[in-house]
C-alpha positions in Angstrom: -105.4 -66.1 91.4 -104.8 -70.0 89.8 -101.1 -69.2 89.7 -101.4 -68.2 93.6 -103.6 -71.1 94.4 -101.3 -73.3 92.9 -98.3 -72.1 94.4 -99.7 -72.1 98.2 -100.1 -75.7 97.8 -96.9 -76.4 96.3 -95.2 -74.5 99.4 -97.9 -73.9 102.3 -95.4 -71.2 104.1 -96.6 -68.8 100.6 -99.8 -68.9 102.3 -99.5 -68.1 106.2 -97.2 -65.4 104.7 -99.8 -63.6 102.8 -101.9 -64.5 105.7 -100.1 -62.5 108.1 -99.3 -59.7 105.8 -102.9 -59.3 105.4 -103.7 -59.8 109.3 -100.5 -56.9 109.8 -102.2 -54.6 107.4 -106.0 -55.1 108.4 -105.0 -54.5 112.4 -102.3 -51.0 110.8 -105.5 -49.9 109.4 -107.6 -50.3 112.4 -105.0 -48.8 114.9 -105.2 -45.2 112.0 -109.2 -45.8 112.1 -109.2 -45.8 115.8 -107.0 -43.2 116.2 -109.1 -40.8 113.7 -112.0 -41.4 115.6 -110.6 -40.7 118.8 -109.2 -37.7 117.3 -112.7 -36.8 116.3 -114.1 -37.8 119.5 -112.0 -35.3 121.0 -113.1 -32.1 118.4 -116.3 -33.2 118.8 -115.9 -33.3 122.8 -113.8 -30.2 123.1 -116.1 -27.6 123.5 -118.4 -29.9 126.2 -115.3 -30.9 128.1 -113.5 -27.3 128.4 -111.4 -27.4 131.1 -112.1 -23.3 132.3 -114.9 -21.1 130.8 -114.1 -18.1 129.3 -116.3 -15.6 129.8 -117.0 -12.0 128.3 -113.9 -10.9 126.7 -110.7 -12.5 128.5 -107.5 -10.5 127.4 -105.5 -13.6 129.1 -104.4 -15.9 126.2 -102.8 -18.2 128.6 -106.8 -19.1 130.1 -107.4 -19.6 126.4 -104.8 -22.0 125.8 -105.8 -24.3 129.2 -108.8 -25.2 126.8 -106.8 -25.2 123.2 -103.6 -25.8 123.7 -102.5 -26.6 120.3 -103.1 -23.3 118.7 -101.8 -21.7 122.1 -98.3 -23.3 121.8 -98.2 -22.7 118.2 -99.2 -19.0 119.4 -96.1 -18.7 121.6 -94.0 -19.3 118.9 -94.4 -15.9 117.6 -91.9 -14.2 120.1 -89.3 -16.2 118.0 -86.9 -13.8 116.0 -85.3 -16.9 114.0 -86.1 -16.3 110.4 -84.5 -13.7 108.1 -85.3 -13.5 104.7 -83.4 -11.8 101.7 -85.7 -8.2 102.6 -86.3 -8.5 106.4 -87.8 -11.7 108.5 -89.0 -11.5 112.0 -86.3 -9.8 113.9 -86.0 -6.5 115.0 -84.3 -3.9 112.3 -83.7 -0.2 112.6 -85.5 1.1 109.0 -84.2 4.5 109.2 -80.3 3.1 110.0 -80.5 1.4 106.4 -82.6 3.7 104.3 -81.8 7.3 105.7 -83.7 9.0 102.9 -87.0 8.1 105.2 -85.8 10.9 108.0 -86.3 13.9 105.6 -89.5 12.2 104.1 -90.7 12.0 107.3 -89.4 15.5 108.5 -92.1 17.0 111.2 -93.7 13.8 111.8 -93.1 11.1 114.8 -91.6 8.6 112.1 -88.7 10.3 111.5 -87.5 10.1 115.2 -87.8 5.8 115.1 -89.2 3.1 112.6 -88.3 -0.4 112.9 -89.5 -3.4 110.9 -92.1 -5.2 112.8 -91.5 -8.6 115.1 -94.3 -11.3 116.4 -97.6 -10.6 117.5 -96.2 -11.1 121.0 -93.9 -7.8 120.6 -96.9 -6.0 120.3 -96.8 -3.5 123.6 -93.2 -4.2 124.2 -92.3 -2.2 120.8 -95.2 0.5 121.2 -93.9 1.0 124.5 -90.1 1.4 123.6 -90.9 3.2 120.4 -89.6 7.1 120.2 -93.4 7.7 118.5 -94.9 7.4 121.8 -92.9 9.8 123.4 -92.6 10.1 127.3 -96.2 10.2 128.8 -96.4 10.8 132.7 -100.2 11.8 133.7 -103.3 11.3 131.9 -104.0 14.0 130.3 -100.0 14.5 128.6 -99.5 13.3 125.2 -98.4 13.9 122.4 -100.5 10.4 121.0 -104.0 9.7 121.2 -105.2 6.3 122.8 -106.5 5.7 119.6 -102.7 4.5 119.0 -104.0 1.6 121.5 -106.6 -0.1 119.0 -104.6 -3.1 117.0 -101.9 -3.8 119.8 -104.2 -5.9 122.3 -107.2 -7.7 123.5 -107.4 -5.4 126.2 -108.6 -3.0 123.5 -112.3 -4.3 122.9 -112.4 -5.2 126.7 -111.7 -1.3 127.4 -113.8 -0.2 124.5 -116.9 -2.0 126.0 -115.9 -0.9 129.1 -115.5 3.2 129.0 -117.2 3.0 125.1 -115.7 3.4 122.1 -116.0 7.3 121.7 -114.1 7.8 125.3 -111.9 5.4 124.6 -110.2 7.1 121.4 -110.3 10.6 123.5 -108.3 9.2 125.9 -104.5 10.1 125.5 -101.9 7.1 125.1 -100.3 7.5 128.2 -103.8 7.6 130.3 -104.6 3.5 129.4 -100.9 2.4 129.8 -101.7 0.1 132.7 -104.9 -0.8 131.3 -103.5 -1.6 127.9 -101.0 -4.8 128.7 -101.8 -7.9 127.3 -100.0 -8.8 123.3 -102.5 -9.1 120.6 -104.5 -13.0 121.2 -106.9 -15.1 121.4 -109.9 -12.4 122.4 -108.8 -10.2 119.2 -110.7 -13.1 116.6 -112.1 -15.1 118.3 -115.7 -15.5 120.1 -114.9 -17.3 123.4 -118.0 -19.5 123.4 -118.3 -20.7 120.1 -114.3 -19.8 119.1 -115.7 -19.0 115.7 -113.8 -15.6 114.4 -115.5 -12.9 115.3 -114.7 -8.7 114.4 -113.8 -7.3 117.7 -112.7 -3.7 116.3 -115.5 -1.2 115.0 -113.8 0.4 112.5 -114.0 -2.3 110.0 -118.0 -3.2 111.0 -118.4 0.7 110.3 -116.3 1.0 107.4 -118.4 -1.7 106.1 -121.9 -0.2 107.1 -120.8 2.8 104.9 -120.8 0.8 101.8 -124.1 -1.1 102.7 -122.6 -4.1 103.0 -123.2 -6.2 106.3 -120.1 -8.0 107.7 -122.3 -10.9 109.1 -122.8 -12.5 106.0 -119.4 -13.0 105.5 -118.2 -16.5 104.7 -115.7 -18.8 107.0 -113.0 -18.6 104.4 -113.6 -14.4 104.2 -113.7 -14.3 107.8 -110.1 -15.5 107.7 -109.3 -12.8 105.9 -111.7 -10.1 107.9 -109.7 -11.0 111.3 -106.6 -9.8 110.4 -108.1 -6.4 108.2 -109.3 -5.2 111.5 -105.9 -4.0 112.0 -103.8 -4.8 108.6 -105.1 -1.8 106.7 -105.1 1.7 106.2 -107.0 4.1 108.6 -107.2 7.5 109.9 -108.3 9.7 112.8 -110.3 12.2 112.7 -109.6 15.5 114.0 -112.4 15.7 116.2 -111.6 13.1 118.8 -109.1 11.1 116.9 -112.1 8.2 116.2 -110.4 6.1 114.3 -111.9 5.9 110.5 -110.6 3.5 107.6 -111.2 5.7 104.3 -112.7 3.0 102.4 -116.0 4.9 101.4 -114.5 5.4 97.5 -112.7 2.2 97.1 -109.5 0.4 98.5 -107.2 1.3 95.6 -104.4 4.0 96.8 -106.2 6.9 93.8 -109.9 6.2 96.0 -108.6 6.5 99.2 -106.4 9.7 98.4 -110.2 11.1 96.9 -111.4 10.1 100.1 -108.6 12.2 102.1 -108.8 15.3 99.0 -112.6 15.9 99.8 -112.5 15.6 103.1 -109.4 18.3 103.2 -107.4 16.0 105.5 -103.7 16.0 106.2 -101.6 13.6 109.0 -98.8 16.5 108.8 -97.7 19.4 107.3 -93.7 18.4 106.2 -91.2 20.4 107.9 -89.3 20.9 105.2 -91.0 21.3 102.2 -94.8 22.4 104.2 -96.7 19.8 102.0 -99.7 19.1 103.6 -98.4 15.2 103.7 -100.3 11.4 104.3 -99.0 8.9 106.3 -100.0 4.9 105.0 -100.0 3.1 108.1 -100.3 -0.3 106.7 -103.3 -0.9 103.7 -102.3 -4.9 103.6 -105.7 -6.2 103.1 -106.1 -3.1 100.2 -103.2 -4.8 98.3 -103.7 -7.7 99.2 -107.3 -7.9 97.5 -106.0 -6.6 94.6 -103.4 -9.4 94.0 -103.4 -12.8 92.6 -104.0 -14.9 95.7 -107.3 -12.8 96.8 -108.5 -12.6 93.5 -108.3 -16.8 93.2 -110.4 -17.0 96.8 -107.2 -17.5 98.8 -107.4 -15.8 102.7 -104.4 -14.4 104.3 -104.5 -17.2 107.5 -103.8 -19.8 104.0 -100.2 -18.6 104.1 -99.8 -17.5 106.8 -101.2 -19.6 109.4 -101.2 -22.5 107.9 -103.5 -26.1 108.9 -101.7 -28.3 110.4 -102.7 -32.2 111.1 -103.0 -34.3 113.8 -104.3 -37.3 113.6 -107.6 -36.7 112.6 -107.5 -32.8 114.3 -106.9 -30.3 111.9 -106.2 -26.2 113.0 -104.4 -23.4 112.5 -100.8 -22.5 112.9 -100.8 -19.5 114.9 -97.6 -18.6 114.6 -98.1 -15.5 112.2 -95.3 -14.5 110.3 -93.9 -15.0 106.6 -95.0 -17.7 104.3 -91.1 -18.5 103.4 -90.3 -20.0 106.7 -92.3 -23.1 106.1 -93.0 -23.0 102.1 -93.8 -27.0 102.2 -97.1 -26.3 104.8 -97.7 -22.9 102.4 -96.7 -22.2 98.9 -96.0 -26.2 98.2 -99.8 -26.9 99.2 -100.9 -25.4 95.8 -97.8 -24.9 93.8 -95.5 -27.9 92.9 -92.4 -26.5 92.2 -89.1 -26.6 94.5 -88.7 -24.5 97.6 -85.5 -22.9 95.9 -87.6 -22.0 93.0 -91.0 -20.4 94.8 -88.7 -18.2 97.3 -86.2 -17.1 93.7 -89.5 -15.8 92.5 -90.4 -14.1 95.5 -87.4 -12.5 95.3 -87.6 -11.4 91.7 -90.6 -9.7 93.0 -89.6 -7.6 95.5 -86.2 -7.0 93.9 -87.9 -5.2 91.1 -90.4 -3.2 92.7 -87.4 -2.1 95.4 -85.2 -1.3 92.5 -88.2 1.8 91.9 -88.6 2.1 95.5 -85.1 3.2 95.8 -85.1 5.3 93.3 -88.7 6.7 94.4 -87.3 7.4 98.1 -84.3 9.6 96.7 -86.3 11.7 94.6 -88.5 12.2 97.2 -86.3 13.3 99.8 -84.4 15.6 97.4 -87.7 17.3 96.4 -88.6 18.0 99.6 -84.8 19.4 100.5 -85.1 22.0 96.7 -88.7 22.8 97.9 -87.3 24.2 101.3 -84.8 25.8 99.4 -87.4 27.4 97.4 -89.3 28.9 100.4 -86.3 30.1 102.0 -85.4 32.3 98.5 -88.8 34.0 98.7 -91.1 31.4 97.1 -94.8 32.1 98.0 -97.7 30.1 97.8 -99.0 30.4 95.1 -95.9 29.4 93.2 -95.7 26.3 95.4 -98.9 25.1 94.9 -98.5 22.5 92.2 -94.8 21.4 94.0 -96.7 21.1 96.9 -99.9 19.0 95.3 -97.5 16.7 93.4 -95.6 15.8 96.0 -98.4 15.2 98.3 -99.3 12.7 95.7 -96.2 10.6 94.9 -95.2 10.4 98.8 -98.7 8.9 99.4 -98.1 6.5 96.6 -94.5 5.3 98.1 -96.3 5.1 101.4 -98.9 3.3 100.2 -96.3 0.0 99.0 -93.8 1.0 101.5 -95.9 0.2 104.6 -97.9 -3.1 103.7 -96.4 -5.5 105.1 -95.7 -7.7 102.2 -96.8 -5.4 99.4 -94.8 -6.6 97.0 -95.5 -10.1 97.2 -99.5 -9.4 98.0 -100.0 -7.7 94.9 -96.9 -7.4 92.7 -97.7 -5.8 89.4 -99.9 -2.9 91.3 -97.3 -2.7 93.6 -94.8 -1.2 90.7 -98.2 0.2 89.3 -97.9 2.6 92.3 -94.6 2.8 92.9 -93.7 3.8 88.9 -96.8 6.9 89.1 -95.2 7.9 92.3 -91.8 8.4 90.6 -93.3 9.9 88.3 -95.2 12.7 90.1 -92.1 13.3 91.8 -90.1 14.4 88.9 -93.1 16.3 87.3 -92.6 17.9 90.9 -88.9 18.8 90.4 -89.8 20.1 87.1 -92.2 22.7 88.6 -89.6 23.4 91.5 -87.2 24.3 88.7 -89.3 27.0 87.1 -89.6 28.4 90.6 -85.5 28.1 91.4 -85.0 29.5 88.4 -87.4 32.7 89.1 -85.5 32.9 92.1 -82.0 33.0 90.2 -80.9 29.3 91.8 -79.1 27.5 89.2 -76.8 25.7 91.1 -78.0 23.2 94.7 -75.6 21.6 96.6 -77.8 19.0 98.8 -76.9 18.0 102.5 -75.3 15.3 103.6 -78.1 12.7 104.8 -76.3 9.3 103.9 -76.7 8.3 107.1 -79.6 8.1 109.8 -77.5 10.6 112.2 -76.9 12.9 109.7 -80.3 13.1 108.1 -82.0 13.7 112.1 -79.3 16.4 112.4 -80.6 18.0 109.4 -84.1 18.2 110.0 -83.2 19.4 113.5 -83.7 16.5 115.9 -82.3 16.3 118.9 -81.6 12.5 119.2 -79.4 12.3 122.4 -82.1 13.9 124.2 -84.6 12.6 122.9 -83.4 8.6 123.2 -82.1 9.7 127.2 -86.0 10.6 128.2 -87.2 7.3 126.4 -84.8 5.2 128.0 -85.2 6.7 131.4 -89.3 6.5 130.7 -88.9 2.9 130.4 -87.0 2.5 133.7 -89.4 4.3 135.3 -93.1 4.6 134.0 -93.5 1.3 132.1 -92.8 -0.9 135.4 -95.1 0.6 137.4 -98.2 0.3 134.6 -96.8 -3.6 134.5 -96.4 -3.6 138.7 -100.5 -2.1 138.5 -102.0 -4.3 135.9 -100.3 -7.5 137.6 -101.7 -6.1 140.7 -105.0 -5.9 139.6 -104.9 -9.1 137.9 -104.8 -7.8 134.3 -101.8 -9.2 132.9 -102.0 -12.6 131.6 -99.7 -15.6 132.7 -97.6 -16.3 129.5 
């Protein structure tokens, strides 16, 4: 300080520069103190100075986004189809063209006729409408899918729900709530419109929770990020008597409990065309794996990575743009890890390039089983003799499924990931072992297998019509689908985007 002192009144100009260096500082820092608190101001005003109320449960996410605009226009964002990764991204992808092997595992079920990789939250009714799955309903009362199909793919779900109640809501068909059933999934799916705190809007998860005497309510903030999305991203069931829709959780989440679950109560999705293995069908048990990974079990949520905070001045909120963590790994993975981008997305790929090296292998076997087993019936095989092919393959189909439709499975939870995928193979080949024994009884030493190496050919094999069936979907949409739109817009039921 003597040295400074003595050189200020050598030359005075020292002085009035550190004077206004000082001055230039103090009034940078009051401009970013003022700024915080009027950023504060404004999150601690927003709720008082709402520009519309929302009241009851408001399907329209554009009347949400008058009052939050921020998470609205981040919201939007999710009808982008920009990003591809090294195994899929967010754009539209025909499953079945690349890995044909799915038709025959599929054979006798609605997912061999279509299954795409899944787009945006905004894509929602668009893709359940255009899907083959949903067939070609024209009255109420015609099928072949449940309205229980309905549940994750909008707000207008819980606003139905409370309207007709639950119960009459899943024994409604699909087609009979088409112009009721409009709006992408939003705001009203998490959140509670007065306080916007997230909030369970689907019973299935309160229940499943109920059944294990645990009470949802006490969740925490940083579980409730979490919660929101398992009301939808897990695995579930209906039942048989009025297709209420049931996750199987009442043994555990790992994929051995929840096939218990499914042996006890006798329950089947399908009986395979091909091989007449009373089959399951995973729909998507993400928050199962997911809790079983690394991430969960260190108190991470999935809206961490994949809706990340972002900051504004002194405002802070979610990114609701939901889709993969690798399109922005500096606002995800680079918030706890430190190393380079190229290096955390090299060892996501190391990941899911090992456990799709098995799942490869897995799907062939599979599909090759199922082809010897119908082989084996049409020779004269009788039950009895199949019962143990049958069980076995039951078994490692369920464990493929499992891995094969979480979103993000082997990424979520990568070691039980290949745990599953590994005891799948192997029930598979204990399978062929047991269809040999049963060949062999039946003097087939020799198979020649079908051609199924592409999507066409497999369809062909297990005997669907696809030119007829993709003429009556397209001529559907041209026809019933605008008119559900023409009535909910009508009625005032279709948000504004």
């Amino acid at each position: 300080m003597k040295k400074i002192s003595e050189a200020i009144k050598r030359r005075p100009i020292i002085g009035w520069a550190i004077f206004v260096v000082v001055l230039i500082i103090v009034f940078l820092l009051g401009l970013l103190a003022a700024s915080i608190t009027e950023r504060r101001a404004e999150i601690a005003t927003l709720y008082s100075n709402k520009k519309v109320e929302i009241k009851g449960i408001n399907p329209h996410s554009s009347e949400w986004g008058i009052n939050y605009p921020r998470e609205y226009d981040t919201w939007l964002k999710t009808k982008n189809m920009d990003f591809q990764s090294k195994h899929h991204g967010n754009i539209k992808q025909d499953v079945l063209e690349q890995r044909p092997e799915m038709v025959v595992l599929w054979a006798g079920y609605a997912f061999s006729k279509d299954y795409t990789a899944p787009r945006g939250h905004s894509y929602a009714i668009e893709d359940i409408h255009h899907t083959l799955r949903t067939a070609t309903p024209t009255n109420s009362s015609d099928g072949p899918q449940p309205a229980t199909c309905w549940t994750c793919k909008s707000p207008d779900v819980p606003r139905m729900m409370n309207e007709i109640g639950i119960e009459n809501f899943y024994k409604q068909k699909w087609g009979a709530l088409g112009k009721e059933i409009v709006n992408p999934i939003g705001c009203a799916d998490c959140h509670d419109p007065k306080t916007m705190a997230l909030t369970i809007t689907r019973p299935a998860l309160i229940e499943a929770f109920t059944r294990q005497n645990k009470d949802i309510k006490q969740s925490t903030p940083q579980e409730m990020r979490t919660l929101a999305c398992a009301q939808c991203h897990v695995e579930y069931y209906f039942t048989k008597d009025g297709n209420y829709l049931t996750f199987p959780w009442d043994k555990g989440i790992s994929v051995e409990a929840i096939e218990q679950y499914y042996d006890n109560s006798n329950f089947s999705d399908w009986t395979h065309a091909l091989s007449r293995a009373p089959m399951l069908k995973a729909q998507h048990p993400d928050y199962e794996l997911f809790s079983l990974g690394p991430h969960a079990q260190r108190g991470l949520s999935c809206a961490d990575c994949h809706m990340p905070y972002v900051s504004e001045g002194g405002i802070k909120y979610s990114n609701h743009q939901v889709m993969s963590p690798l399109k922005n790994i500096a606002s995800t993975c680079q918030t706890c890890h430190r190393d380079s981008e190229e290096k955390l997305m090299n060892y996501v790929y190391e990941y899911q390039d090992k456990a799709i090296e098995i799942r490869t292998r897995l799907e062939n076997e599979l599909a090759k089983t199922h082809i010897l087993a119908k082989l084996a019936w049409d020779k004269g095989a009788n039950e009895k003799e199949m019962k143990g092919v049958l069980k076995l393959l039951r078994q490692a189909q369920w464990r493929w499924d499992f891995v094969v439709a979480s979103h993000g499975s082997t990424f979520h939870a990568p070691v039980e990931s290949q745990r599953i995928l590994a005891h799948g193979l192997d029930k598979a080949m204990q399978a062929q072992l047991e269809l040999q024994k049963v060949l062999f009884t039946y003097g087939v030493h020799n198979t020649n297998l079908p051609d199924i190496s592409t999507k066409a050919k497999a369809q062909k094999y297990i005997g669907l019509d696809m030119d007829k069936l993709n003429k009556e979907k397209k001529d559907w949409i041209n026809t019933t689908v605008p008119k559900w739109l023409e009535q909910a817009k009508k009625e005032g039921k279709l948000s504004k985007l």
